[in-house]
VEXDREN-2710 file (C-alpha; in Angstrom, 1 decimal):
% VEXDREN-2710
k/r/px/py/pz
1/UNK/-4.0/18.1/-5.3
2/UNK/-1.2/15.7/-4.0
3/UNK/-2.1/12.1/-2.8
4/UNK/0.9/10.2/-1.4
5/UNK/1.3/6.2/-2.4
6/UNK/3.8/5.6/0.9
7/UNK/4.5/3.3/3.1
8/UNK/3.1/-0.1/3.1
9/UNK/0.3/-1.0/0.8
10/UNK/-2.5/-2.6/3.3
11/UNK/-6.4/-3.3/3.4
12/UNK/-8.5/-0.3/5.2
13/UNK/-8.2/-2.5/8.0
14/UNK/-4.7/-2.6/9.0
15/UNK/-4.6/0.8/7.6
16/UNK/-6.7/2.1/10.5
17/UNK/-4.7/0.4/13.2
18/UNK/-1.2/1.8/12.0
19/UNK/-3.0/4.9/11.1
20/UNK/-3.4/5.0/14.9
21/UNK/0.4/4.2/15.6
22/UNK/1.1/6.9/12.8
23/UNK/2.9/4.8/10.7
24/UNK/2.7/5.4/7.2
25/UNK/0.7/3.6/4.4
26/UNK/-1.2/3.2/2.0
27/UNK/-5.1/1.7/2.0
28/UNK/-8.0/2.3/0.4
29/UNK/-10.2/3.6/2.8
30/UNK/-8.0/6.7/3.0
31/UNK/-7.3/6.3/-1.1
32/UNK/-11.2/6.8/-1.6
33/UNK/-11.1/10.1/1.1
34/UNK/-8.5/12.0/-0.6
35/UNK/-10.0/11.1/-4.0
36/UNK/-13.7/12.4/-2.6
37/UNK/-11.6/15.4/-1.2
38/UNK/-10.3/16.2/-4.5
39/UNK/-13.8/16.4/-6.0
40/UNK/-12.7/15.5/-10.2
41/UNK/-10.0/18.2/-9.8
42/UNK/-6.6/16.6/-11.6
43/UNK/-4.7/15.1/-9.2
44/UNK/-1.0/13.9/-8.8
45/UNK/0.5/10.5/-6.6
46/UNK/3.4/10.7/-4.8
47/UNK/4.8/7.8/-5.0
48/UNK/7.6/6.1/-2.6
49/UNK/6.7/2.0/-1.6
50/UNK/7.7/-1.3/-1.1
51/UNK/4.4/-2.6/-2.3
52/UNK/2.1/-4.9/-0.2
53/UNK/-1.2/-6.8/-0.3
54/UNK/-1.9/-7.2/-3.9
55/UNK/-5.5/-6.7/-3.7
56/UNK/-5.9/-3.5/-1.8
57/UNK/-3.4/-1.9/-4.6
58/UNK/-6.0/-3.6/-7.0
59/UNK/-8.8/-1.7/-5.6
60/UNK/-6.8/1.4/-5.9
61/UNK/-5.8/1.4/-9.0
62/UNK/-9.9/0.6/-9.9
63/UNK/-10.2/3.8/-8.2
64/UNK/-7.9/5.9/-9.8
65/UNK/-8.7/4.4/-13.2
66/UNK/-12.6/5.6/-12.4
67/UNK/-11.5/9.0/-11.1
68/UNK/-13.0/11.4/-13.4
69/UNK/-9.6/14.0/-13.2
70/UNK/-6.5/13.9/-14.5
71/UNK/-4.2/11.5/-12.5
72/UNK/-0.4/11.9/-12.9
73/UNK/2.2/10.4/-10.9
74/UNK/6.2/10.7/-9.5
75/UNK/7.8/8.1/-8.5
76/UNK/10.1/9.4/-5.7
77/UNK/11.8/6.2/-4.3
78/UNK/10.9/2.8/-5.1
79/UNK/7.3/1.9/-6.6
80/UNK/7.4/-1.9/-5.9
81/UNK/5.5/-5.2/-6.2
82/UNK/1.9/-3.8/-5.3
83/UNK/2.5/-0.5/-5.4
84/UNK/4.2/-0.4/-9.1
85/UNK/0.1/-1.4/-9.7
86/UNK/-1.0/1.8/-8.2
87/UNK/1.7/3.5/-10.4
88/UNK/0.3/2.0/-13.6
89/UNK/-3.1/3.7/-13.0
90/UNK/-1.4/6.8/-14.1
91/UNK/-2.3/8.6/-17.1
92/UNK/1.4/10.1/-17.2
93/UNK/4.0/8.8/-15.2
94/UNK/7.3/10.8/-14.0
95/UNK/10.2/8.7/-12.9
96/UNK/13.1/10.3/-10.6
97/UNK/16.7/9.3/-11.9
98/UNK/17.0/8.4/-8.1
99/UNK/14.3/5.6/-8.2
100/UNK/13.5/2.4/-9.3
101/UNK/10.7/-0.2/-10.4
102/UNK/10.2/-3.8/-9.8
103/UNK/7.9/-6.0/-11.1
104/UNK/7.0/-9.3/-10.0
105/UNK/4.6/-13.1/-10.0
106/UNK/2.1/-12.8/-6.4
107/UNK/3.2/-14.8/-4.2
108/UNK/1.4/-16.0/-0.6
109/UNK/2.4/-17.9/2.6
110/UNK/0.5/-21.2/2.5
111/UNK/-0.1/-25.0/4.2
112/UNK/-1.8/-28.0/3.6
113/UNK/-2.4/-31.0/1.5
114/UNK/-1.9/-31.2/-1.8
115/UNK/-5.3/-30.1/-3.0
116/UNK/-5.0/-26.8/-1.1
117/UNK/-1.2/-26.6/-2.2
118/UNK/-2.9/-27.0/-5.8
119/UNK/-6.2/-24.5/-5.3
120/UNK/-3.0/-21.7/-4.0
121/UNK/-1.0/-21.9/-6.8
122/UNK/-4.4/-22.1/-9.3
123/UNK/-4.9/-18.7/-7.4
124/UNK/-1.6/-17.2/-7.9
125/UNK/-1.5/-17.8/-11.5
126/UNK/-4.5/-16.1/-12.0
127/UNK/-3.5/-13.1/-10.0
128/UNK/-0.5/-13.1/-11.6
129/UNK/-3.2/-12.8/-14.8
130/UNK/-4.9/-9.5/-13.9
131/UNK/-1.6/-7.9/-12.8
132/UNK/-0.6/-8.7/-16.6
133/UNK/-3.6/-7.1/-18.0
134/UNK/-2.6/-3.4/-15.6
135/UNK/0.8/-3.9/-17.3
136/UNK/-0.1/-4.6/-20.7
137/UNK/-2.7/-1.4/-20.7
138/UNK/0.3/0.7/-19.9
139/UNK/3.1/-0.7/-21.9
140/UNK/1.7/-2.5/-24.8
141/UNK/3.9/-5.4/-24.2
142/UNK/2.5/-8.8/-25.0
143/UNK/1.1/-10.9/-22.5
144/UNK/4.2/-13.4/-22.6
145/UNK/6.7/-10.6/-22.3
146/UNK/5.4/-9.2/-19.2
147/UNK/4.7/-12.6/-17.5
148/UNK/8.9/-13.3/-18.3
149/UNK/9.8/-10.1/-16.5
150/UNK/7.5/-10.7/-13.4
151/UNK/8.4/-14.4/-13.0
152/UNK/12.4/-13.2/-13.4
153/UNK/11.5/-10.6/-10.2
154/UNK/12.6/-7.9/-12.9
155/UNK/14.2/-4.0/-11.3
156/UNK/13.8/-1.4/-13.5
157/UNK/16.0/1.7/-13.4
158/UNK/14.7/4.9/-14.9
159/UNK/15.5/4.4/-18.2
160/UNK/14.4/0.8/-17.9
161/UNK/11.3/1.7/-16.9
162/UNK/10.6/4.5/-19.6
163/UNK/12.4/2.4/-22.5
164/UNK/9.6/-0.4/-21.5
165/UNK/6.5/1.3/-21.4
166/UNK/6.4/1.5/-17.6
167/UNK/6.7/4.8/-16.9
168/UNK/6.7/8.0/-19.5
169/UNK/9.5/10.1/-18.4
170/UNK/12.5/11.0/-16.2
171/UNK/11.9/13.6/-13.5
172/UNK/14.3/16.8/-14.3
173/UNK/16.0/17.3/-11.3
174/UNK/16.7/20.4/-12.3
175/UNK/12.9/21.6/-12.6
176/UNK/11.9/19.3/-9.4
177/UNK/14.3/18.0/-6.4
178/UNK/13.1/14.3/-5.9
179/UNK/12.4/13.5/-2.5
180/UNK/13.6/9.7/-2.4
181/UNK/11.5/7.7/0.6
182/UNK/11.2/4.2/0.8
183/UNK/9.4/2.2/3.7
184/UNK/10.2/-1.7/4.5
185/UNK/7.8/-3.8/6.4
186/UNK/5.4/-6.8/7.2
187/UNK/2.2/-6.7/6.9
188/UNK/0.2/-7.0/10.1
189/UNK/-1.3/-10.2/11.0
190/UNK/-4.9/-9.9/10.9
191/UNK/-5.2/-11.8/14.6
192/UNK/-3.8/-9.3/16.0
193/UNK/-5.0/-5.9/14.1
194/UNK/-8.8/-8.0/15.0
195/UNK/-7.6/-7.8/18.5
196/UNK/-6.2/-3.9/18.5
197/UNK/-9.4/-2.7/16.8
198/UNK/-11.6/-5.1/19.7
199/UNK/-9.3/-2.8/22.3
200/UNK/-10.6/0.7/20.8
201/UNK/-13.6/-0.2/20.8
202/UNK/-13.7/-1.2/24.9
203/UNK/-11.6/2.0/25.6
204/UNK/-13.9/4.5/23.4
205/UNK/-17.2/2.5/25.5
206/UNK/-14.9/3.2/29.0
207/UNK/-13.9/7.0/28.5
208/UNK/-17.6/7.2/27.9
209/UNK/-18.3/5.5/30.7
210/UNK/-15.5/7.2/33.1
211/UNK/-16.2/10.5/31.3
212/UNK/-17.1/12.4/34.2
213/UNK/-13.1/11.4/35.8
214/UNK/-11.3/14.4/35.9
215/UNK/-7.9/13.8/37.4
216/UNK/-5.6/14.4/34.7
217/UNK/-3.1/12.2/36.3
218/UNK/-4.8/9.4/36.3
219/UNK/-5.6/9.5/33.1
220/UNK/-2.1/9.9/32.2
221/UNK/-1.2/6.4/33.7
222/UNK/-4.0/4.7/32.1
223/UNK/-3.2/6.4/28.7
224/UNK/0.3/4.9/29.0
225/UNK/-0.7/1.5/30.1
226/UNK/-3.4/1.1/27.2
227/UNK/-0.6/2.1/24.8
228/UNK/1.8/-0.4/26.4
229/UNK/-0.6/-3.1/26.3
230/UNK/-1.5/-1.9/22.5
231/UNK/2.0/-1.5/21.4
232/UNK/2.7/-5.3/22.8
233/UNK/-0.4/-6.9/20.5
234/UNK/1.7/-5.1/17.5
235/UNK/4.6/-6.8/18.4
236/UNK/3.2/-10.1/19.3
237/UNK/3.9/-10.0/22.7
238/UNK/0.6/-10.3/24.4
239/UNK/-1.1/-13.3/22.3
240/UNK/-1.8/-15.2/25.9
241/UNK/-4.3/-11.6/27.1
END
């Protein structure tokens, strides 16, 4: 069974409102589906992503570590940042010639005085801790080794990657054509996927109560609106509604 790691790696909670805008990602909601899906039958990650919010891939990859099947793995594009942790939870890893790795310390957006500028970085460097322990269990590398690649924002090319422990082996593109994806983004701010998710909910309780309207029209003009007015919260263009 194929499970693909695309897009941008987000909570379940901005995964459901882009889910609804079909734009592709990666969550853990949907992670924890597919694996249920696959009921223990080996499994195998497409993998093509920028990375993301560090602790969703976290959960993840505690997902895919507990999965009771066999869990391989193909890079296709670019397994970045967070999502080169959901690669790591791999048993055996395939790398496409076409694709690359990068590695890197957590990093945040953050304000205040200098006790909160203190507690931030205290939490970054132990973040940057656990994401040393996922790369250790796959590479053997000691801890110091793998904390001077992530703080130098290290790109690994295939053989990079494979030479280092990272991944196992090279795709043969003779036996498999790579399909090389790669999806650039920003993470959603939570104000506003709050405020999307607040507006299903009032238009799933007013169909229901308008469900006996059946001017299909109507509905067709409403439809658009809602999706306007949606589609501006996304963008930041409605903060003042």
């Amino acid at each position: 069974m194929q499970i693909d790691i695309k897009g941008m790696v987000v909570d379940s909670e901005d995964g459901a409102m882009l889910n609804w805008f079909g734009v592709q990602n990666t969550n853990p909601q949907d992670i924890q589906k597919a694996l249920k899906n696959a009921d223990g039958k080996d499994i195998d990650l497409s993998i093509a992503s920028t990375g993301g919010d560090v602790f969703a891939a976290a959960e993840i990859y505690t997902m895919l570590q507990q999965y009771p099947g066999q869990v391989t793995g193909t890079i296709q594009g670019t397994a970045a940042s967070a999502a080169s942790i959901i690669a790591e939870a791999c048993e055996h890893l395939v790398i496409s010639p076409a694709a690359s790795m990068m590695i890197h310390r957590a990093a945040t957006d953050a304000s205040g005085n200098t006790e909160v500028m203190g507690k931030t970085g205290n939490m970054l460097s132990k973040i940057d801790q656990t994401l040393v322990n996922v790369y250790q269990s796959k590479t053997g590398k000691s801890r110091d080794e793998i904390l001077d690649l992530m703080k130098a924002e290290t790109w690994l090319t295939p053989q990079d990657a494979v030479e280092q422990g990272f991944a196992d082996e090279i795709l043969d593109v003779n036996a498999t054509a790579p399909q090389v994806v790669n999806s650039v983004g920003t993470i959603p701010d939570k104000a506003k996927v709050k405020k999307f998710l607040d507006m299903l909910s009032k238009e799933k309780t007013e169909n229901e109560e308008k469900s006996d309207i059946s001017d299909t029209s109507n509905k067709e003009v409403r439809n658009m609106a809602l999706f306007k007015s949606k589609l501006a919260i996304l963008k930041g263009e409605n903060d003042g509604n």
